[in-house]
C-alpha positions as CSV (number, residue, x, y, z in Angstrom):
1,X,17.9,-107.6,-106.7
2,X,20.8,-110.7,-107.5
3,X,20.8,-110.9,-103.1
4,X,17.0,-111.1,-103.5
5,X,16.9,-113.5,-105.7
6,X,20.0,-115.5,-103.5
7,X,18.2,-115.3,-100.6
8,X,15.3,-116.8,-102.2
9,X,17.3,-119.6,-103.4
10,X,19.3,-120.2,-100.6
11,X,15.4,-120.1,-98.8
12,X,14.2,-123.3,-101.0
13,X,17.3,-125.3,-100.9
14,X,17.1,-124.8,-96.9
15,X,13.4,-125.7,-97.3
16,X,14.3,-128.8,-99.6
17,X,17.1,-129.8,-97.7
18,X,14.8,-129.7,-94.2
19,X,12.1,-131.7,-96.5
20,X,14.3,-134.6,-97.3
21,X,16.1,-135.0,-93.6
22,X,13.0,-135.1,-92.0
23,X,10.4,-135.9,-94.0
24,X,12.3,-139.7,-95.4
25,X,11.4,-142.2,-92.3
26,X,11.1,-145.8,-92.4
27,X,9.1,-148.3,-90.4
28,X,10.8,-151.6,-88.0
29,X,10.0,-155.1,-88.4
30,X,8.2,-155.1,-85.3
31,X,6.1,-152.0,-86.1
32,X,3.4,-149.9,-88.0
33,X,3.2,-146.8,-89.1
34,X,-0.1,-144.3,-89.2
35,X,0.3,-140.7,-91.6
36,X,-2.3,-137.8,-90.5
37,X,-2.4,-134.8,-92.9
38,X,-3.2,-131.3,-90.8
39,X,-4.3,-134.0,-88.0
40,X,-6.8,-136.3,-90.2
41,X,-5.5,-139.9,-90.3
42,X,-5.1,-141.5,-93.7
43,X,-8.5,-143.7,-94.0
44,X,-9.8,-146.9,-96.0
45,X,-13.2,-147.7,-96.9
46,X,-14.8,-148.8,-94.5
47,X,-15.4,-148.8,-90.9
48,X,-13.8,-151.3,-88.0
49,X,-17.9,-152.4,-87.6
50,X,-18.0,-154.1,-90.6
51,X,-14.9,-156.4,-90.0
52,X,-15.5,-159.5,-90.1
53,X,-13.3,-160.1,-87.0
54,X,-13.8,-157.2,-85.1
55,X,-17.6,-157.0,-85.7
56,X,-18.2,-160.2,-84.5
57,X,-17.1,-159.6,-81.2
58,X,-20.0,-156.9,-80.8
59,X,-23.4,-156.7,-80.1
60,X,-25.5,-154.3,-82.5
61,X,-25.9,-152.0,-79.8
62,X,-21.8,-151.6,-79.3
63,X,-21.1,-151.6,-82.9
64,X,-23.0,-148.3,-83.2
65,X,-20.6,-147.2,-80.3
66,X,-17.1,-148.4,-81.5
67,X,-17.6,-148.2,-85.2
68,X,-14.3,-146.5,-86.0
69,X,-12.5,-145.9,-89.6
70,X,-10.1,-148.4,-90.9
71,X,-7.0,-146.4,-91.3
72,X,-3.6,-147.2,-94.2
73,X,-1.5,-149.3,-92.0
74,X,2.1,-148.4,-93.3
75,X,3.9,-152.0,-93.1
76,X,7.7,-152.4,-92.0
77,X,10.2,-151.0,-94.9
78,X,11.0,-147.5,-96.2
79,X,12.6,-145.5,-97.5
80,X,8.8,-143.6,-97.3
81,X,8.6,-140.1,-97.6
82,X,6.2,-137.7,-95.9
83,X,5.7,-133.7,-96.0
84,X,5.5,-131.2,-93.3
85,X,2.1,-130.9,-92.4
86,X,2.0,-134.5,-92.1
87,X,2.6,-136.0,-89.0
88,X,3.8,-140.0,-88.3
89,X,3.0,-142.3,-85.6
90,X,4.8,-145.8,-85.2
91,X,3.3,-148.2,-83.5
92,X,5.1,-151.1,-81.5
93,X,3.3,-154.3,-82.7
94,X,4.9,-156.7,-80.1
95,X,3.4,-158.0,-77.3
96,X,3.6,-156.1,-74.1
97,X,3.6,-157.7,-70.3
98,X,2.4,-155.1,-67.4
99,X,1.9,-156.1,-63.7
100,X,-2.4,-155.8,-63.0
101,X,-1.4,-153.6,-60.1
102,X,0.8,-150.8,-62.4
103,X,-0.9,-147.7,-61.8
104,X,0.4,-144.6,-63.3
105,X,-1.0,-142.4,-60.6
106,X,-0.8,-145.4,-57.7
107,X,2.2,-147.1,-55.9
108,X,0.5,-150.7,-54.6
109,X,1.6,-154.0,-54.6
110,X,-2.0,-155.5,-55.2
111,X,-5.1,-154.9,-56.0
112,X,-8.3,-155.8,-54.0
113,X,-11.5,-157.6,-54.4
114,X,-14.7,-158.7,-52.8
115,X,-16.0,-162.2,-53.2
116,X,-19.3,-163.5,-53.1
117,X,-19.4,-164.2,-49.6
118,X,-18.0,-160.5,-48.8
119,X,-14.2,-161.0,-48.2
120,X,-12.2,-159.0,-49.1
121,X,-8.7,-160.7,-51.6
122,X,-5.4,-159.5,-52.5
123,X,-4.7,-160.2,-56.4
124,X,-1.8,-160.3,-58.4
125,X,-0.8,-161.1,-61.6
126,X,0.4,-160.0,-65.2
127,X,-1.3,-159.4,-68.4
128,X,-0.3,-159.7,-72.1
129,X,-1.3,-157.7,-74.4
130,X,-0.7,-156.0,-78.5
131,X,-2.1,-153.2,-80.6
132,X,-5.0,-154.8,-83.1
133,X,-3.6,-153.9,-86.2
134,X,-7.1,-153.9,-87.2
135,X,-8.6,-151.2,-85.1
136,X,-5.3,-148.7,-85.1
137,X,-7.6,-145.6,-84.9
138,X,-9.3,-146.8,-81.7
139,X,-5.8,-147.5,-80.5
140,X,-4.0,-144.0,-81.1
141,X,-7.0,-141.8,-81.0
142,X,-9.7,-143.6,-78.8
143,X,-7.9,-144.1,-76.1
144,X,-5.3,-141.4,-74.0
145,X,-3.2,-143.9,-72.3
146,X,-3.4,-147.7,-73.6
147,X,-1.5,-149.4,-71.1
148,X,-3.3,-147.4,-68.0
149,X,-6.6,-148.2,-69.9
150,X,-5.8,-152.1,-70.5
151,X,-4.8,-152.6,-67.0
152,X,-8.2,-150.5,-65.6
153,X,-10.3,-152.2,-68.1
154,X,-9.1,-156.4,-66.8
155,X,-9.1,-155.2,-63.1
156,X,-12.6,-154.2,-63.8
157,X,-13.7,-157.3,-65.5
158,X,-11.6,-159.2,-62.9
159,X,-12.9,-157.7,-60.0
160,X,-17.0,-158.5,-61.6
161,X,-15.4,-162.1,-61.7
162,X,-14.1,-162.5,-58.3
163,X,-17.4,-161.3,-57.1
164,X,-19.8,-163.8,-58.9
165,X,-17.8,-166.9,-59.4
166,X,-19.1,-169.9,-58.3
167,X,-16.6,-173.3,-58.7
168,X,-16.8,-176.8,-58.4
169,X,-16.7,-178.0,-55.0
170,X,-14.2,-180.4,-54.1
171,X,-14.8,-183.4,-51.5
172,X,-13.7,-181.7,-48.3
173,X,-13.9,-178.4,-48.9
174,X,-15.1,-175.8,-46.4
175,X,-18.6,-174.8,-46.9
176,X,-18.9,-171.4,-47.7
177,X,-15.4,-169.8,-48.3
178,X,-15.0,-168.6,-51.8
179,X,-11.3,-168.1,-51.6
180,X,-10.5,-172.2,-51.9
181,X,-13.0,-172.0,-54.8
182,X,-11.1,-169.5,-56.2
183,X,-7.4,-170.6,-55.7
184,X,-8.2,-174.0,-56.6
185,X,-9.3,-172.6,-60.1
186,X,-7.0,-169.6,-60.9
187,X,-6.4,-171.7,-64.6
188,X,-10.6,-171.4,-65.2
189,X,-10.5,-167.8,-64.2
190,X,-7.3,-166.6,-66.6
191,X,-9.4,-168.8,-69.6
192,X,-12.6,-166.3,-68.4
193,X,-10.7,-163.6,-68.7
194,X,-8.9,-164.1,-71.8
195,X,-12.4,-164.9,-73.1
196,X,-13.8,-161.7,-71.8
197,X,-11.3,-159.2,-72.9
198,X,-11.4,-160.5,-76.3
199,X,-13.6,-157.9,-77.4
200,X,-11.1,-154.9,-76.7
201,X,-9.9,-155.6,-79.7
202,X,-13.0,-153.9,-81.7
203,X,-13.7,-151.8,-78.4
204,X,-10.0,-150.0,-77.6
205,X,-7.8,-151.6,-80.5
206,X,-6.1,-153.5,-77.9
207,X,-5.7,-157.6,-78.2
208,X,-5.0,-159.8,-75.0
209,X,-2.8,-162.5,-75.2
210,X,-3.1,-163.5,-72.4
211,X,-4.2,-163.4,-68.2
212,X,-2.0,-164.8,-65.9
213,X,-3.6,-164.5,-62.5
214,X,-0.6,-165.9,-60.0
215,X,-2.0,-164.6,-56.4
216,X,-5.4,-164.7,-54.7
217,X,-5.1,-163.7,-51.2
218,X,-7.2,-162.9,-48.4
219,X,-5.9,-160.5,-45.5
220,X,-3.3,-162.3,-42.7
221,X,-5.6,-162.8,-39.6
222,X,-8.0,-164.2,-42.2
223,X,-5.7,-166.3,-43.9
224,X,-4.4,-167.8,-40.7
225,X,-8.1,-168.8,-39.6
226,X,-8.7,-170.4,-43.0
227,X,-5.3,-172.6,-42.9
228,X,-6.8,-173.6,-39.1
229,X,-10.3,-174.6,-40.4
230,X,-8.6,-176.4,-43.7
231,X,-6.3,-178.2,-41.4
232,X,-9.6,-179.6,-39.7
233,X,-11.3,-180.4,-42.5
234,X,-8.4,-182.2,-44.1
235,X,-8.4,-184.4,-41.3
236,X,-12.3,-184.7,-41.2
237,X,-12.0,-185.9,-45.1
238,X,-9.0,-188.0,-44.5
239,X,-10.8,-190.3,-41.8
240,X,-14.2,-190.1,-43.9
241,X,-12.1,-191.3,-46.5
242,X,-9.7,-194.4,-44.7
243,X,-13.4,-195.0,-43.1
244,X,-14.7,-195.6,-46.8
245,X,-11.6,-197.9,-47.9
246,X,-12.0,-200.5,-44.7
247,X,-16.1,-200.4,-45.6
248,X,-15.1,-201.0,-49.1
249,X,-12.4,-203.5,-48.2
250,X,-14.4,-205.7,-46.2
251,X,-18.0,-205.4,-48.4
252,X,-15.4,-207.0,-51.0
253,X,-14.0,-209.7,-48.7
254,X,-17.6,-210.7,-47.9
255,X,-18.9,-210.3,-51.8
256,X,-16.0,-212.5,-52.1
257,X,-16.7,-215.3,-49.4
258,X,-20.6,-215.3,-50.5
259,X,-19.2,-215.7,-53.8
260,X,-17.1,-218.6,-52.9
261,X,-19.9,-220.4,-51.1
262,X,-21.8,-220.3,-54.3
263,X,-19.7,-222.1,-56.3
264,X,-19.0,-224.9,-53.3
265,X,-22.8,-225.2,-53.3
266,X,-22.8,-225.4,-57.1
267,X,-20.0,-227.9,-57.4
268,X,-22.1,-230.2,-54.8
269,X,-25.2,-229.6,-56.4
270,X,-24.1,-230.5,-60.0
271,X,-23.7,-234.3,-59.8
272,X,-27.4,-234.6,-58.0
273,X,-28.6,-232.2,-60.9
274,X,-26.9,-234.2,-63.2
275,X,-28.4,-237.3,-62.0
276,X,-31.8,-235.8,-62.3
277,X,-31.6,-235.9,-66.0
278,X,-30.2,-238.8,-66.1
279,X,-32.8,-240.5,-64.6
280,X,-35.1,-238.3,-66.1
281,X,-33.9,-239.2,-69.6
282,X,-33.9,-243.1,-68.6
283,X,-37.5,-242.6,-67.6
284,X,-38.7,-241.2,-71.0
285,X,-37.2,-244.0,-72.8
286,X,-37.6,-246.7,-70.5
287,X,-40.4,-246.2,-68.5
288,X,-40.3,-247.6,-64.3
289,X,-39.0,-250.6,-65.5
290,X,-35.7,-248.9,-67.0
291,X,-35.6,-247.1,-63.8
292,X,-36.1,-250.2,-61.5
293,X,-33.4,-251.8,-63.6
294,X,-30.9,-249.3,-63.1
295,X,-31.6,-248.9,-59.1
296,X,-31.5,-252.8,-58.7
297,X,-27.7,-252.5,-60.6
298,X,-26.5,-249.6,-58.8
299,X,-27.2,-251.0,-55.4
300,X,-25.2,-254.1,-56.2
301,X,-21.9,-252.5,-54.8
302,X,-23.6,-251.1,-51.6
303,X,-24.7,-254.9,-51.2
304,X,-21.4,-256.4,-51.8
305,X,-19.6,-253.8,-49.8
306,X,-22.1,-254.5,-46.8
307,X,-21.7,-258.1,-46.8
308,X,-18.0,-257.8,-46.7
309,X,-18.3,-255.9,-43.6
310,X,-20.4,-258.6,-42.1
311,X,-18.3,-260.9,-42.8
312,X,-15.4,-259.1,-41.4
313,X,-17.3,-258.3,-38.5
């Protein structure tokens, strides 16, 4: 009976002792912590859906599909203490960079594309990208592999961009070929993307930071004909362009000389206009005698000049 009783004893403080070394944890600065008891995860009132961030970013159609609970987020600290039958999972809250071409089941060094007008690009890149602290149960329970399922989910919206995007043509660009469109605008197509993958937050509990799309490629013999045709076209644009300066110098140089002429005939024109109201003026006070007054007195010089050269004469 007394080594009954011992082994009992000795059976709880084992039990106790296993209890306390395993079941104190704590939680990092940089993480979060998720219990489950016998597999259920510790829930909030509440469901993701009715967020006022997360539901935002869905339709009413999705929120009846990604309306998840809102789980008890355990914030950095400890000690906390947990029992057996629960089970923790910690959570790395910073943000994570991955290559768009890591595949977990796929050795590649880029991924492929088609454009609008059919051709076929080699992409690369990185992404950024966080748990949603939010939307944890979407996170660890909604989705098997996070990172594979990040990755899959931007190449997918990437790949539905590359394939409809239309930019702004620049002056002396080749007609046709989506791949200058798309090179010149790689900044306009990271800012779509980070816009687009904003709602995995409230669909897969994962936030984008952000899309950094470095590489848009077509295949060598392509790329070599494309240089060839944008080397032609450069030139085209460079002579339509020095062709446009000498047009625009010399419509200025004769803007200029008409210009110039103008004011030679305005300066000339000024003293007879002058005159005019002069006379004009002379003739409402005056009447024709004021006017025949004045002529009579301003021809006196011609006269005295012509006599003098008579007289020299």
């Amino acid at each position: 009976m007394t080594i009954l009783l011992l082994g009992i004893l000795l059976g709880v403080g084992l039990a106790a002792l296993l209890t306390l070394l395993f079941g104190v944890y704590s939680i990092g600065p940089t993480q979060r912590g998720v219990l489950t008891t016998f597999g259920r995860a510790q829930r909030m009132t509440g469901t993701t859906a009715d967020d006022p961030q997360l539901g935002a970013l869905l339709s009413d159609e999705e929120k009846k599909r990604y309306s998840f609970p809102t789980l008890r987020v355990i914030q950095p600290g400890g000690p906390y203490f947990k029992w057996p039958w629960q089970r923790l999972y910690k959570v790395d809250m910073t943000i994570q960079a991955v290559d768009i071409t890591w595949d977990p089941d796929i050795n590649q060094q880029f991924i492929e594309a088609v454009t609008k007008d059919n051709l076929t690009v080699q992409i690369s890149g990185q992404i950024r990208w966080k748990p949603c602290e939010r939307n944890l149960y979407a996170y660890l329970f909604g989705v098997s592999r996070p990172a594979a399922h990040v990755v899959g989910y931007f190449i997918s919206t990437l790949r539905d961009r590359v394939a409809t995007f239309h930019g702004d043509r620049a002056e002396g660009a080749v007609e046709g070929v989506s791949i200058n469109d798309l090179r010149r605008n790689l900044s306009l197509i990271n800012r779509h993307m980070e816009e687009a993958c904003r709602k995995t937050a409230a669909r897969y509990g994962i936030e984008f930071d952000a899309a950094l799309i470095t590489n848009i490629d077509p295949p060598n013999d392509v790329d070599e004909a494309l240089a060839s045709i944008n080397t032609t076209q450069n030139q085209v644009a460079a002579a339509v362009s020095q062709s446009r300066a000498d047009a625009e110098q010399k419509l200025k140089m004769a803007e200029q000389a008409v210009q110039i002429a103008q004011n030679r005939a305005d300066a000339e024109a000024a003293p007879l206009l002058e005159l005019g109201k002069t006379l004009s003026a002379m003739h409402a006070h005056g009447g024709k005698d004021a006017l025949d007054s004045y002529l009579r007195n301003a021809s006196l010089p011609l006269r005295e000049k012509a006599a003098q050269t008579i007289l020299k004469l």
